[in-house]
N, C-alpha and C positions, 0 to 999 in steps of 0.2 A: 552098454545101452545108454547110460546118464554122455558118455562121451558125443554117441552119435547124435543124441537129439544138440547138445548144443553146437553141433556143426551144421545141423539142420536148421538152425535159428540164426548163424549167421550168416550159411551161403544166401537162407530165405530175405534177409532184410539187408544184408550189403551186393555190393559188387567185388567177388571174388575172382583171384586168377594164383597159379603158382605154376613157377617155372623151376626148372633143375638148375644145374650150378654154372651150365653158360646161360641163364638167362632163354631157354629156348621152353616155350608155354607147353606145359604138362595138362594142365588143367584151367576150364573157365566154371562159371555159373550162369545159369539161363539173364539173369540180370547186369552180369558184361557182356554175355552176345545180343543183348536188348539194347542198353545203350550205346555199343559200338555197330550193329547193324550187321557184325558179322556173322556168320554160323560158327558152331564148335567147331565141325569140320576144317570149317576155314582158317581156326586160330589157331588150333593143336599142334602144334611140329613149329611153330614162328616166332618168330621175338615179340616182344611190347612195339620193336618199330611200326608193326601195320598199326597204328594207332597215335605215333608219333607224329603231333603237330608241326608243319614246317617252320612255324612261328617260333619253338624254344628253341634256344641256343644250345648247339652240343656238351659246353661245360657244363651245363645241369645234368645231363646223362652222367657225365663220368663225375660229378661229386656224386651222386645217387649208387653209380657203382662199386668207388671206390667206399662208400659207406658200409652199403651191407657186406662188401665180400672181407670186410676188417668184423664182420661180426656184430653190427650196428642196425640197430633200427631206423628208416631214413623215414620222414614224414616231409609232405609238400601237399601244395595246394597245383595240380597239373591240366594243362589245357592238351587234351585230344582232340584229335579228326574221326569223324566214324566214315564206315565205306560211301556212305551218299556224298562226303566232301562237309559234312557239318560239324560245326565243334561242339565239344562235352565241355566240362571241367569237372575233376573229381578231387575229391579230398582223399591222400592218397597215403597209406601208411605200410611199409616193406619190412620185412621180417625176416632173418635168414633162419632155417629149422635144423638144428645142429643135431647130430647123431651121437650114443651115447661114450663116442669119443672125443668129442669135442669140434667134428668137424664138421664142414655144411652140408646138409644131403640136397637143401633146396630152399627156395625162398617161396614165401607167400604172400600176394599183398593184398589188402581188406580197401576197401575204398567206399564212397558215399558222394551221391550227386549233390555237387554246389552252383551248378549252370546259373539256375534260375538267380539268384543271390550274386552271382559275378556279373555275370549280364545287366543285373539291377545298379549292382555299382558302377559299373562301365559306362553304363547310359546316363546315370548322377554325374559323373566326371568330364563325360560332353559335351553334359547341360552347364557344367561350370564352366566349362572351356570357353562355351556358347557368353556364356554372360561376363566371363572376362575378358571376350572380343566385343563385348557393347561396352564395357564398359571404357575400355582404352577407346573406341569410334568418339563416346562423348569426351574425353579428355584429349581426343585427337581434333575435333572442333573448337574446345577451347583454345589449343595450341596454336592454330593456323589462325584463330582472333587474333591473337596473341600477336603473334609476328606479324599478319599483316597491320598492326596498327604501329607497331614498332618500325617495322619499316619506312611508315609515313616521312618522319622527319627527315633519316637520312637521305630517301630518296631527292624529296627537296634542296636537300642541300645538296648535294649529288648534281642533280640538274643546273643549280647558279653554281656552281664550283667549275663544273665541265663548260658553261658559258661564260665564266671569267676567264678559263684557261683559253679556251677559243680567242675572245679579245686580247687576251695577253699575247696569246701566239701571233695575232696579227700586228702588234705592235714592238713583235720579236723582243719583246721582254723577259729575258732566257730567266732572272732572282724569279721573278712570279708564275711564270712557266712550272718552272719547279716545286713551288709551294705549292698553287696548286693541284701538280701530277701527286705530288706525295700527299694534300688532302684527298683524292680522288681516292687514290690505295686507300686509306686511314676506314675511310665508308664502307667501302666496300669489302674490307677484310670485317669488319665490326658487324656488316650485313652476313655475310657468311661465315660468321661465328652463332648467331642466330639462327640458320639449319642447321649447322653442328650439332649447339644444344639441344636442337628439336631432335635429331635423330638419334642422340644418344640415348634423349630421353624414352623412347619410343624401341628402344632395339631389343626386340626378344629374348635374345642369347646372351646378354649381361651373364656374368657369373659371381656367385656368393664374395663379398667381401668384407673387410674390414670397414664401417664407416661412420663418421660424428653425425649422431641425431641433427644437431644443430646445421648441420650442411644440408642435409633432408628438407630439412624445412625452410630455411632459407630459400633453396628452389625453388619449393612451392609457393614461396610470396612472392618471387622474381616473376615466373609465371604468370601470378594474377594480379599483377601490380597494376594492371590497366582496369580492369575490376574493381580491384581494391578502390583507388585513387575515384573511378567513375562514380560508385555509389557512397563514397565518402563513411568508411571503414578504418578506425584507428587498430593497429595491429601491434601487439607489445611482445615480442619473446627472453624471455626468463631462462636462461641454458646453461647445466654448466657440462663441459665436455667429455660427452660420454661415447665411448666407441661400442658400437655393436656388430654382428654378423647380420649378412645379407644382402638382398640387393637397393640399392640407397632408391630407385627412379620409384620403387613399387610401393614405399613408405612417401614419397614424394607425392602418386598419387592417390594416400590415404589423406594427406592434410589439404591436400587440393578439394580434394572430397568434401570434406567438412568445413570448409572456409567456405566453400561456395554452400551450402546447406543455410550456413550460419545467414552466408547474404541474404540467399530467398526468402531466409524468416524475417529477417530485417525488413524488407521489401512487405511481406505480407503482413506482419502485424505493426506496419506504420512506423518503425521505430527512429525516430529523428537522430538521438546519440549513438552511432555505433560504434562498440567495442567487441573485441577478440584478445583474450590476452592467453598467450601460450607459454607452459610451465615446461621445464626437462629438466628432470633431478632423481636422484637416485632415494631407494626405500629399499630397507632392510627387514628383512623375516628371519630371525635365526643369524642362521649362519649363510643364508641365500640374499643374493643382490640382485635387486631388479632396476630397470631404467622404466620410470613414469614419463610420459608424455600427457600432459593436463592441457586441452583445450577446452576455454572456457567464453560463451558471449551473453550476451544481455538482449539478447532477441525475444525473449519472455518464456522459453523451455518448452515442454514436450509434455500432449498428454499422457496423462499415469496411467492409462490404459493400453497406452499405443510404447510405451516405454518397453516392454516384453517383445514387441511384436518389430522393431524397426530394421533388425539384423534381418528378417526373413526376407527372400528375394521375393521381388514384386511388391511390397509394400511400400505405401511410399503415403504421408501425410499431407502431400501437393496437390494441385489440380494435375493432372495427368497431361495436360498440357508442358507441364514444367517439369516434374520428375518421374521417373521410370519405377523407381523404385528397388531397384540391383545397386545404388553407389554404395549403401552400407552393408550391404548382404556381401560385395567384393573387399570392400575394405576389410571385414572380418576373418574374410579368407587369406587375404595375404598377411592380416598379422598374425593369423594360426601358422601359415603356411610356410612364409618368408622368413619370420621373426619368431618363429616357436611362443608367441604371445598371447595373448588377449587385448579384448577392446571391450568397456561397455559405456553405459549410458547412465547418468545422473541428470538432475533437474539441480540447480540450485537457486540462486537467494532471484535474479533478475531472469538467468536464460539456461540453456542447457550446459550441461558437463561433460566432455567424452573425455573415458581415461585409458589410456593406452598402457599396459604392462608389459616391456620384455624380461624374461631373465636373462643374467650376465652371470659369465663366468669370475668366477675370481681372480685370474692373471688383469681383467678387462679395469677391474678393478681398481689398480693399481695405474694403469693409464689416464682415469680421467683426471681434469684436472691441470693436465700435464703445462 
């Protein structure tokens, strides 16, 4: 009697099914013909396939079978299809029921709706998707600053280069001919080294590598060196050679980020001397090594109340003119993300503090330096 009621407790509160030993369904409960839409009828005699999303990949079928038919409990978090064409998710735990010879007479699996909860994350991860496509839009506007202001010169020269060659040619001047055909190359290889950079910088599909902090960052002053130099920004970095995992363009546009933050404040609270001076050096915990990244300016720092709040997307201490409010909410993300890190925020003696922590491994250790 004690047995049946607690089988009545959990066909009542879960999603129950059990199938015989090919996998062919014995049994449902009114709460998996509910959220799969089908009738008993219709499930009885069938495999779990009327239910199989075309979305998972069949290696998950055969680790799941090759699981329970070794005797093993398999547990997964699994996305269904019900009869209307809509999907489920269920939390999904497989159980083989062994006879009192030790073989399997059947399996049964208990299951529990996590839709709502998947769904919730799914649509979190598109909103981050979303804001990490604004985010690269505005570092893709800086960029096309960027070149075209660099471009300026050499096209210049370009133009009297190509108008000496001209003259030269007419006075069949083969030495100067030549000098200037090979300056003409020189530009315009150096112009087209400049999309290069831009496209590397910018290429989705990068894959995780090896790479020196100090080359990260170096990019990002190359970048806004026109910037820099325009609003008269002394920039000092402090480095010693430290290698990390990841992708270097996405740490690139974390200090992009904050350089250019550092200017706006500069700009808004009047500040006539500016400085930025960036630290890379390593800190010990134990037996753990991390690489710090210390950016530090003198722009006059960050309200103490809005110090909790800057990482959150949309917030933003600017006139809404000027900031969005997503540059630190992204940069957060990718040094969670990219760098297994952290980032936070300090106020110190003149302007703000942002300190970046990765952990290193201990081989990494042993490179810097080098």
């Amino acid at each position: 009697m004690l047995l049946e009621q607690y089988k009545e407790a959990i066909e009542n509160s879960n999603i129950v099914s059990k199938t015989d030993i090919n996998g062919v369904i014995t049994f449902v409960n009114d709460e998996f013909c509910s959220i799969s839409k089908y009738s008993r009828e219709e499930l009885i005699g069938r495999t779990h396939n009327v239910v199989k999303h075309p979305d998972i990949p069949i290696e998950n079928f055969q680790k799941l079978w090759t699981t329970i038919t070794n005797k093993k409990t398999y547990k997964a978090t699994v996305k269904n299809r019900a009869k209307d064409g809509s999907s489920f998710y269920l939390n999904t735990t497989i159980t083989p029921i062994l006879n009192r010879h030790g073989e399997i007479e059947e399996f049964i699996a208990i299951r529990y709706n996590v839709t709502k909860e998947i769904e919730l994350k799914l649509a979190l991860a598109k909103k981050q998707e979303l804001l990490f496509m604004q985010s690269r839009f505005a570092s893709l506007g800086q960029m096309i600053a960027n070149i075209a202001h660099q471009w300026r010169q050499p096209l210049s020269q370009l133009n009297l280069t190509l108008f000496s060659l001209k003259k030269a040619s007419e006075k069949s001047d083969k030495e100067n001919i030549l000098k200037y055909y090979n300056n003409s190359k020189k530009l315009i290889k150096d112009m087209s080294q400049t999309i290069e950079d831009f496209s590397n910088f910018f290429n989705p599909n990068k894959k995780t590598i090896s790479f020196y902090l100090t080359d990260a960052i170096n990019d990002a002053i190359e970048i806004l060196k026109n910037d820099i130099k325009k609003n008269k920004i002394d920039i000092t970095l402090s480095s010693e050679n430290i290698l990390v995992n990841g992708i270097s363009n996405e740490l690139t546009q974390v200090i992009i980020n904050l350089i250019l933050n550092a200017k706006d404040a500069f700009l808004i609270n009047n500040i006539q001397k500016r400085q930025i001076n960036i630290t890379v050096l390593k800190s010990y915990i134990g037996i753990k090594v991390f690489a710090l990244i210390i950016i530090e300016d003198n722009a006059g720092g960050i309200i103490e109340t809005d110090l909790e709040k800057i990482f959150e997307p949309y917030f933003s201490t600017k006139h809404a003119s000027v900031g969005t409010g997503i540059g630190l909410f992204i940069s957060k993300l990718i040094i969670q993300k990219s760098l297994n890190g952290t980032i936070e925020a300090i106020n110190s003696n003149e302007g703000a503090k942002f300190i970046i922590t990765i952990p290193l491994l201990s081989k990494e250790t042993n490179v810097s330096n080098a």
